[in-house]
C-alpha beads as a LAMMPS data file, in Angstrom:
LAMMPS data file: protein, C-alpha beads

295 atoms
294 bonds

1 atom types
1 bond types

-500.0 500.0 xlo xhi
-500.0 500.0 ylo yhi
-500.0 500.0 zlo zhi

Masses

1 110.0

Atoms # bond

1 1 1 165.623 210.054 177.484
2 1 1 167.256 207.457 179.581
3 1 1 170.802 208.888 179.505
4 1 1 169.246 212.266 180.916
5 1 1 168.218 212.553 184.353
6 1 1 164.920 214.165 183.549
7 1 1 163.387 213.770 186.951
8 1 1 165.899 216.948 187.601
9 1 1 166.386 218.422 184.500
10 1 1 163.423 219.638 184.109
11 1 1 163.180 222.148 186.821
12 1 1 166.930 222.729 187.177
13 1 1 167.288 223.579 183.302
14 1 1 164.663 226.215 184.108
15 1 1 166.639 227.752 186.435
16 1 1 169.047 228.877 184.045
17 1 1 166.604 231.315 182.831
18 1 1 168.616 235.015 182.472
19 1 1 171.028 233.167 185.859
20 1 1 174.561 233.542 186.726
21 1 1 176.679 230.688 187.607
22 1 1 179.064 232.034 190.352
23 1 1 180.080 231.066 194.223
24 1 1 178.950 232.089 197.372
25 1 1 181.543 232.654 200.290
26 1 1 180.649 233.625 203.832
27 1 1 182.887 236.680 204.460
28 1 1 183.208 238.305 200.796
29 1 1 182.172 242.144 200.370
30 1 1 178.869 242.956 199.340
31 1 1 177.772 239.959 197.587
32 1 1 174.670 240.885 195.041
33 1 1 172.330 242.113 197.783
34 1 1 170.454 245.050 198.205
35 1 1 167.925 246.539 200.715
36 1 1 164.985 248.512 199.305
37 1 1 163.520 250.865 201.869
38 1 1 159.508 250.883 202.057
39 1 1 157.402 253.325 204.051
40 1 1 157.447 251.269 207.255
41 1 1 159.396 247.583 205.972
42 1 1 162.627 246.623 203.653
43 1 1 162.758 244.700 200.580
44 1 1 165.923 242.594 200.778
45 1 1 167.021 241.724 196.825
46 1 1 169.333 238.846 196.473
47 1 1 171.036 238.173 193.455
48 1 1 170.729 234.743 193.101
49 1 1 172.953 231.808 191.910
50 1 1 171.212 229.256 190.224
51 1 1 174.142 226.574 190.835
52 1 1 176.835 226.424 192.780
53 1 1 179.694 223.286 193.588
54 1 1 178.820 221.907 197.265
55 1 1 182.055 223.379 198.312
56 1 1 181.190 226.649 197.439
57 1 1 177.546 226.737 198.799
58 1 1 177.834 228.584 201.882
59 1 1 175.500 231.465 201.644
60 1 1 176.989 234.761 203.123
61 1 1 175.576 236.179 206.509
62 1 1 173.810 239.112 205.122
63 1 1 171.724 237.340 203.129
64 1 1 171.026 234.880 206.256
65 1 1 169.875 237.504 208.315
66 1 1 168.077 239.178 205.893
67 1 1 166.154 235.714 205.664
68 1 1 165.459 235.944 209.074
69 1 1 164.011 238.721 209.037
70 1 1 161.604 238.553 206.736
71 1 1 158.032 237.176 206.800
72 1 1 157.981 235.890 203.471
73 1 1 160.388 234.563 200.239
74 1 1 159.674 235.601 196.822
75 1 1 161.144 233.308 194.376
76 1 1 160.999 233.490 190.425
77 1 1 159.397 229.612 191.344
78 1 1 158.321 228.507 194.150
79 1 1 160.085 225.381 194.423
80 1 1 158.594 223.894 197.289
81 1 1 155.440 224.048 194.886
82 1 1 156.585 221.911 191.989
83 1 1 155.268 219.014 191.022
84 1 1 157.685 217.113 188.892
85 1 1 154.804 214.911 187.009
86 1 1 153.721 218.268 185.816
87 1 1 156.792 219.266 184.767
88 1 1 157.839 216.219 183.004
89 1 1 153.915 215.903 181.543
90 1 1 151.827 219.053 180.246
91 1 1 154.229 222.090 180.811
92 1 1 157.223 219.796 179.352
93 1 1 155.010 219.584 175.812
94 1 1 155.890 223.191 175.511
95 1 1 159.377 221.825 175.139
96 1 1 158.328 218.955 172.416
97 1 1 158.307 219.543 168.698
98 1 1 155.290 219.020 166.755
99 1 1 154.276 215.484 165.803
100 1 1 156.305 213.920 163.076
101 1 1 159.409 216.566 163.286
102 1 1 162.812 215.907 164.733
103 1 1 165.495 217.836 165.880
104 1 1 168.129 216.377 163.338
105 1 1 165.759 217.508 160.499
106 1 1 164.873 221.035 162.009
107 1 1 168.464 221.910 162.740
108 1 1 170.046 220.565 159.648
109 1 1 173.285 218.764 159.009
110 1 1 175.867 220.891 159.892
111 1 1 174.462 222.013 163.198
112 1 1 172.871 218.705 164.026
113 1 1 176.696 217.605 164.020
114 1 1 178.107 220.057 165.946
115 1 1 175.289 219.647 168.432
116 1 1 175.900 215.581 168.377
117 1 1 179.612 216.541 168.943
118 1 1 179.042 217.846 171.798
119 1 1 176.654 216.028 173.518
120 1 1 179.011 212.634 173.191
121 1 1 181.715 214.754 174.907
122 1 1 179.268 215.456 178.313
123 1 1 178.164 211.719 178.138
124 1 1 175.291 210.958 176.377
125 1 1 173.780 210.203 173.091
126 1 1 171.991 213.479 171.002
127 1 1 168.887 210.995 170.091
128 1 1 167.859 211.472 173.658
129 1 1 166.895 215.059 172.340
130 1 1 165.331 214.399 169.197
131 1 1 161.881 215.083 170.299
132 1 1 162.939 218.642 171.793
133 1 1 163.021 222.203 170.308
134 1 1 166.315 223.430 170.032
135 1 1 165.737 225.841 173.019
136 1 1 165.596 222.645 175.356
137 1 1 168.143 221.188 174.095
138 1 1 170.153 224.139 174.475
139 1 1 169.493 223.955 177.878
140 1 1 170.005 220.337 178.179
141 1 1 173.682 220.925 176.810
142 1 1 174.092 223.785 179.348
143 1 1 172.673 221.906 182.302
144 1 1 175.066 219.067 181.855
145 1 1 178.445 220.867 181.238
146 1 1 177.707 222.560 184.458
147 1 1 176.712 219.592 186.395
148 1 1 180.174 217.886 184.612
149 1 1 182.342 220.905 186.068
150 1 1 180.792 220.512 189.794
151 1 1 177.584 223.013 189.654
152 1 1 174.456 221.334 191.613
153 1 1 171.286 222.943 191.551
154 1 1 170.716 221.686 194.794
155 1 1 173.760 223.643 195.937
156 1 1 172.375 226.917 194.820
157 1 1 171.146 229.968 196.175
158 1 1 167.396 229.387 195.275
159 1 1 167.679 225.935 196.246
160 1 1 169.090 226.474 199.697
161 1 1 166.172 229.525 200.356
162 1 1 163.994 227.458 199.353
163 1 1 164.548 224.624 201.792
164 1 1 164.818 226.934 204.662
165 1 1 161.461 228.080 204.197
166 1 1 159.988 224.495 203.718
167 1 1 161.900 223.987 207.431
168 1 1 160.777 226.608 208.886
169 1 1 156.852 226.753 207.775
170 1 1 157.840 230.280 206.129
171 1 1 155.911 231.255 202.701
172 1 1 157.046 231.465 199.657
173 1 1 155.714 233.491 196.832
174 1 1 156.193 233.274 193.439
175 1 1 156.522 235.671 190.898
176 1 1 155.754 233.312 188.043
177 1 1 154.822 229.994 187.286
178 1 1 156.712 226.833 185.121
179 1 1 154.479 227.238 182.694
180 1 1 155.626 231.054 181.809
181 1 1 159.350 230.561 182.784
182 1 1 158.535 227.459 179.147
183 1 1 156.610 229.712 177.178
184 1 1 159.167 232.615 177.167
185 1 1 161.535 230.351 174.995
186 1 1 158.728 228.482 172.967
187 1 1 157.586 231.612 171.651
188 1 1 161.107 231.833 170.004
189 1 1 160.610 231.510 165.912
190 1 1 162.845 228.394 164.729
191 1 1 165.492 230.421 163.581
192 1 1 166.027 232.246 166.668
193 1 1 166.377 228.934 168.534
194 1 1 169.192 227.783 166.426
195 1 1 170.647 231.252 166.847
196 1 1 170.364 230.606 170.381
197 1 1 171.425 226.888 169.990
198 1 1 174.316 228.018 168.046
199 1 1 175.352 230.268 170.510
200 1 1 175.125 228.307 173.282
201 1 1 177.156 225.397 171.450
202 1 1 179.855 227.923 171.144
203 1 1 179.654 229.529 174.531
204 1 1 180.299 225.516 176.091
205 1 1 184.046 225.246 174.803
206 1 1 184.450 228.253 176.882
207 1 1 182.262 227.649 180.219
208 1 1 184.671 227.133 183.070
209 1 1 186.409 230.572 182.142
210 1 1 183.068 232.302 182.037
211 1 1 181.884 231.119 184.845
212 1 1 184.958 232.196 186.680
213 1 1 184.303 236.382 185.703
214 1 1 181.140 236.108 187.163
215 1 1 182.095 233.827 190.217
216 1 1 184.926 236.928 190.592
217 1 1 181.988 239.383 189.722
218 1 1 179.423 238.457 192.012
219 1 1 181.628 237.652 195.151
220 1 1 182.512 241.176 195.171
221 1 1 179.653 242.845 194.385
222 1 1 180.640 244.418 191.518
223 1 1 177.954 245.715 189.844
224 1 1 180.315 247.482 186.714
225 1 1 181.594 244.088 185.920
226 1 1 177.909 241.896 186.453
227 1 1 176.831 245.059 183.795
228 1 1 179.508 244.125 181.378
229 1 1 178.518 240.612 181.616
230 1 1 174.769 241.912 181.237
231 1 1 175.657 244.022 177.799
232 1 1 177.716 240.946 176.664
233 1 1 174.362 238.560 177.125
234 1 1 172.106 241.502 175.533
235 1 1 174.225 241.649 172.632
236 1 1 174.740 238.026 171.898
237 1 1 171.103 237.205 171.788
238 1 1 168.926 240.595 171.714
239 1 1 165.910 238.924 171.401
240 1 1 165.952 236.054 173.641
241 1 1 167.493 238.824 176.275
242 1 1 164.727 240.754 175.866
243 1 1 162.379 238.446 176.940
244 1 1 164.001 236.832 179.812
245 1 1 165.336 239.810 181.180
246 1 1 164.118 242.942 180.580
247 1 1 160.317 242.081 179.981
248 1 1 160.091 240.090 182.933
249 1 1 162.215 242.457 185.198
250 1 1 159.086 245.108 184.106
251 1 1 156.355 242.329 185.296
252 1 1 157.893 241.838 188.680
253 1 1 158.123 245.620 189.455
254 1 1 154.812 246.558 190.210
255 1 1 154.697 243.456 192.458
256 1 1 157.986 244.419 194.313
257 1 1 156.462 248.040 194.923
258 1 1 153.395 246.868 196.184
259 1 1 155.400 244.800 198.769
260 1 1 157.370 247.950 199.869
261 1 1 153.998 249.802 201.055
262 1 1 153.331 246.947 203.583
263 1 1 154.366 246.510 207.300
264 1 1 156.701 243.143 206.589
265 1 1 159.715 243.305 205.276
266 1 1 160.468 240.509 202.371
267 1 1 163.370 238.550 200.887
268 1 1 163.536 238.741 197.171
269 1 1 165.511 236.278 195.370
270 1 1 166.148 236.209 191.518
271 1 1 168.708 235.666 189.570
272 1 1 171.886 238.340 189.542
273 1 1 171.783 239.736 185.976
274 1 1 167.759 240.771 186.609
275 1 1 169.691 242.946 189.497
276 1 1 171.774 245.346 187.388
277 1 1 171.835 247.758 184.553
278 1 1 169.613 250.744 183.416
279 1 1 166.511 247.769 183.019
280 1 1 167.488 246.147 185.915
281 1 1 165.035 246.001 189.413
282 1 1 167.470 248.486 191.535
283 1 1 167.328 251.204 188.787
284 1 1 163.857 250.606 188.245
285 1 1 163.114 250.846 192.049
286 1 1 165.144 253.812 192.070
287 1 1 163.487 255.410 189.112
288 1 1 160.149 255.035 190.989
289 1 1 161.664 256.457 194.438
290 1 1 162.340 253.810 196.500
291 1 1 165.945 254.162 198.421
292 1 1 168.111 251.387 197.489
293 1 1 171.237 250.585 199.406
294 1 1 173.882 248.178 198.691
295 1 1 175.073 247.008 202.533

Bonds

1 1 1 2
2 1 2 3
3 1 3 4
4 1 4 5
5 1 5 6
6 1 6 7
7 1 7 8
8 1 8 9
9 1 9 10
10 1 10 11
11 1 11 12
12 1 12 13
13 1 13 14
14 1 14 15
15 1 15 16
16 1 16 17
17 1 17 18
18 1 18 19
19 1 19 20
20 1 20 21
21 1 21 22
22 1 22 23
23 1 23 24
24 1 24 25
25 1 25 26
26 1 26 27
27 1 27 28
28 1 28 29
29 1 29 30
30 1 30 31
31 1 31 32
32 1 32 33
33 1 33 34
34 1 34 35
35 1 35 36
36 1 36 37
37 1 37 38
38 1 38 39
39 1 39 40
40 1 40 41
41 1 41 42
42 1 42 43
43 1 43 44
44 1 44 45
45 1 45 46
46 1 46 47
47 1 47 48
48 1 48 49
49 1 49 50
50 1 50 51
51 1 51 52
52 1 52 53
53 1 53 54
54 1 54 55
55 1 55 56
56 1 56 57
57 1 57 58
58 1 58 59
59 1 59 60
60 1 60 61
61 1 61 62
62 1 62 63
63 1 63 64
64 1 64 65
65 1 65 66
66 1 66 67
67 1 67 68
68 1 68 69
69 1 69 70
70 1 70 71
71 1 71 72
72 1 72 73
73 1 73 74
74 1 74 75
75 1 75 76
76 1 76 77
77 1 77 78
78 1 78 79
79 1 79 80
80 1 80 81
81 1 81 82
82 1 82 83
83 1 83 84
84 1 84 85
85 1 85 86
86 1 86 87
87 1 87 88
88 1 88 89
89 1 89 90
90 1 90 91
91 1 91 92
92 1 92 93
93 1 93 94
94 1 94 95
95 1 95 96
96 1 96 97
97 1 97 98
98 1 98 99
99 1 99 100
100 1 100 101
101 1 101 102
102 1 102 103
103 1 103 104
104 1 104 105
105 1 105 106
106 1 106 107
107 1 107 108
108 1 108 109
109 1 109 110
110 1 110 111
111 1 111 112
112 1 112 113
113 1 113 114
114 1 114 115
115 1 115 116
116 1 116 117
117 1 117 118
118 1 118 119
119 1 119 120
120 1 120 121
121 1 121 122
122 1 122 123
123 1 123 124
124 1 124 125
125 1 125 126
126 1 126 127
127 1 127 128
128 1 128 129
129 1 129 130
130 1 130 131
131 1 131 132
132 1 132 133
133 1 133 134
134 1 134 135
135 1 135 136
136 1 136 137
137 1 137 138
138 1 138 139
139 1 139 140
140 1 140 141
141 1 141 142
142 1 142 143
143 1 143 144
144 1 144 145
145 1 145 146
146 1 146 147
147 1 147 148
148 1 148 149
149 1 149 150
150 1 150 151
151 1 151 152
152 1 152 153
153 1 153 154
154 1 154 155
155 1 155 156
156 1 156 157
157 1 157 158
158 1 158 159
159 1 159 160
160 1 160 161
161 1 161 162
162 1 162 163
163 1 163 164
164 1 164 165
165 1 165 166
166 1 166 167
167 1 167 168
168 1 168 169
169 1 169 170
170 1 170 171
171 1 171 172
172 1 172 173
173 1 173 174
174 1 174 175
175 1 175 176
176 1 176 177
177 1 177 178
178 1 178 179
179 1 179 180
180 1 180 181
181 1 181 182
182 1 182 183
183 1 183 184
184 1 184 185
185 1 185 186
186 1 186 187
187 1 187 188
188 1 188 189
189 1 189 190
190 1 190 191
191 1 191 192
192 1 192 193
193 1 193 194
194 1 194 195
195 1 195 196
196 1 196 197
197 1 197 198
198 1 198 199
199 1 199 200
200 1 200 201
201 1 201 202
202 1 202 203
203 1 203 204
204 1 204 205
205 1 205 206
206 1 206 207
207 1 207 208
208 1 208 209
209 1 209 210
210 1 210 211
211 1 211 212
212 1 212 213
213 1 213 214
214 1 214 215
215 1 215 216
216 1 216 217
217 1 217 218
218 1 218 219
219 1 219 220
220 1 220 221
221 1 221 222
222 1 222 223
223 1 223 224
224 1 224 225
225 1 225 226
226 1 226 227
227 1 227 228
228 1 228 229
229 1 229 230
230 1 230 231
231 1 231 232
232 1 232 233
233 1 233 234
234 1 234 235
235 1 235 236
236 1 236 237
237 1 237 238
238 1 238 239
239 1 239 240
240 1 240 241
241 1 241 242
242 1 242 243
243 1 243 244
244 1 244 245
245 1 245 246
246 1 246 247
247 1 247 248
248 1 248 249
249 1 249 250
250 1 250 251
251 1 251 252
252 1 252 253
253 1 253 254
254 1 254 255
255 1 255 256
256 1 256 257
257 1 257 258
258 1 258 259
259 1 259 260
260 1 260 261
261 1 261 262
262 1 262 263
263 1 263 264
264 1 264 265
265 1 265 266
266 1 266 267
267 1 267 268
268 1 268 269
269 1 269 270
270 1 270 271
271 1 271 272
272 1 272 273
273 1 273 274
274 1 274 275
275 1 275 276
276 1 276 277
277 1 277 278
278 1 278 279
279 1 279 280
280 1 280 281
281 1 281 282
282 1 282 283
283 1 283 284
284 1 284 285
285 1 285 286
286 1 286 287
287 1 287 288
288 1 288 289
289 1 289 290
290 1 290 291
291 1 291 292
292 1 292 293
293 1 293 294
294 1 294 295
C-alpha cells in the first residue's frame, strides 16, 4: 500500500461514514445547527462536515459559542482517542479479505477494470487494494478524489472540534468506537459491496458537482434540500443507508436524551445527513418531546 497514505486513510476514510462534504463560512444563515432544550441544560447538534478545503474551514460563530459553552463534545469518534497502530492492525482486518482471495477475482473483470480505471486517474496503482473488500476500496476511491479536489480531513468540522478540546483539556465522548463505525460495512454480503462499489465508481465522475448542492445546502441551512440529498442516498443504496444512517441515528438517541436530563449543556457533532428527515435525530428528539430550535 505504498502509493496510499494509510497512516491517514484509515481514520479519515471512516469519516465518510453517512457524511456530507460541504463548506463552512463564518457569517452564512443557519448553518446545520440546532439547540435541543433539556429540563435545566441545551443540547447543541452540529451537522458536521467531514472535509472541508483549508480555505473554506472557518467554522461559523454559532457553533463556536455553542462550543464554549458546553462541558463536554460528543463525537461519532473520539479522535483524540485513536490510536493509528490499531487502526492500521486489528480493526483494519475487518477491512481485509479472507486469506487466499483478491479483489480482482471477487469483483470480476468488468468491474475490476472500471475500478483500475479509475484509480490510475487519482494517482495510484489498483494492486495497492487487492487485499481489501470492495467496501474499503470504495472508500479508498472516495477518500482520494476528495483529497485530489482540495477536501482535508484535517480541515473539517470534526477535526477542528476535536482539536479544540485536546487544547483546552475539554472531554470528549464518543458515541461509538472504530471498531463498529468497520463492522457496519463488513457485515455487507459481497454483492452488496459491489453494488455499493459500483455506485460509488459512478458517483466519482460526478463529485465536484455533488459536492457543490450540498456545500449550497448546508451553508444555508436548508433542511428541504439536505432531505432531498438524504432520499437520493436512501434510494441509491437502501441497505447500506439503513445501516449507517437510520440504525445508528436510533442507537445514539437514547444517549442524546439522557444528556438532556442533566445540568450541562453538550455539543453534539455528527455528520449532517444523521440531522434531517423523518429518521433523523431532530425529528426523533421531537417525537420524544424535546423542543428543538434551529437558531
Amino acid at each position: 500500500m505504498s502509493t496510499i497514505p494509510l497512516h491517514r486513510l484509515g481514520v479519515a476514510a471512516l469519516l465518510l461514514l453517512a457524511g456530507a462534504v460541504a463548506s463552512a463560512q463564518a457569517g452564512s444563515a443557519h448553518h446545520a445547527f440546532w439547540e435541543v432544550k433539556g429540563r435545566s441544560n441545551t443540547v447543541y447538534l452540529v451537522g458536521s462536515v467531514h472535509m472541508l478545503k483549508p480555505e473554506d474551514s472557518i467554522l461559523p460563530p454559532d457553533m463556536l459559542r455553542a462550543y464554549e459553552r458546553s462541558k463536554a463534545l460528543v463525537m461519532e469518534l473520539d479522535l483524540n482517542d485513536i490510536n493509528t497502530d490499531a487502526v492500521l492492525g486489528s480493526s483494519l482486518e475487518l477491512a481485509m479479505l479472507p486469506e487466499g482471495q483478491t479483489l480482482s477475482d471477487l469483483l470480476g473483470a468488468d468491474l475490476y477494470a472500471n475500478l483500475a480505471t479509475h484509480a490510475k486517474a487519482l494517482g495510484f496503482e489498483p494492486e495497492a487494494m487487492d487485499r481489501f473488500q470492495p467496501w474499503f476500496a470504495a472508500l479508498v476511491l472516495e477518500q482520494m478524489a476528495l483529497g485530489k479536489s482540495g477536501f482535508e480531513a484535517g480541515a473539517g468540522v470534526d477535526e477542528q472540534f476535536a482539536q479544540r478540546a485536546r487544547a483546552d483539556g475539554k472531554p470528549i465522548i464518543a458515541l461509538e468506537t472504530v471498531e463498529e463505525q468497520l463492522g457496519f460495512f463488513a457485515q455487507l454480503s459481497e454483492e452488496q459491496q459491489r453494488q455499493y462499489l459500483r455506485a460509488t465508481l459512478k458517483d466519482l465522475d460526478t463529485e465536484a458537482g455533488d459536492a457543490a448542492v450540498m456545500v449550497n445546502a448546508w451553508q444555508r441551512g436548508d433542511s428541504a434540500e439536505l432531505e432531498r440529498l438524504l432520499r437520493k442516498e436512501a434510494s441509491d443504496n437502501p441497505v447500506l443507508f439503513r445501516a449507517l444512517t437510520t440504525d445508528r441515528n436510533r442507537r445514539w438517541l437514547p444517549k442524546i436524551a439522557a444528556m438532556l436530563r442533566e445540568d450541562q449543556d453538550y455539543l453534539v457533532v455528527v455528520g449532517a445527513l444523521h440531522l434531517v428527515g423523518s429518521d433523523g435525530l431532530v425529528t426523533l428528539l421531537r417525537n420524544q418531546g424535546f423542543k428543538v430550535e434551529q437558531p
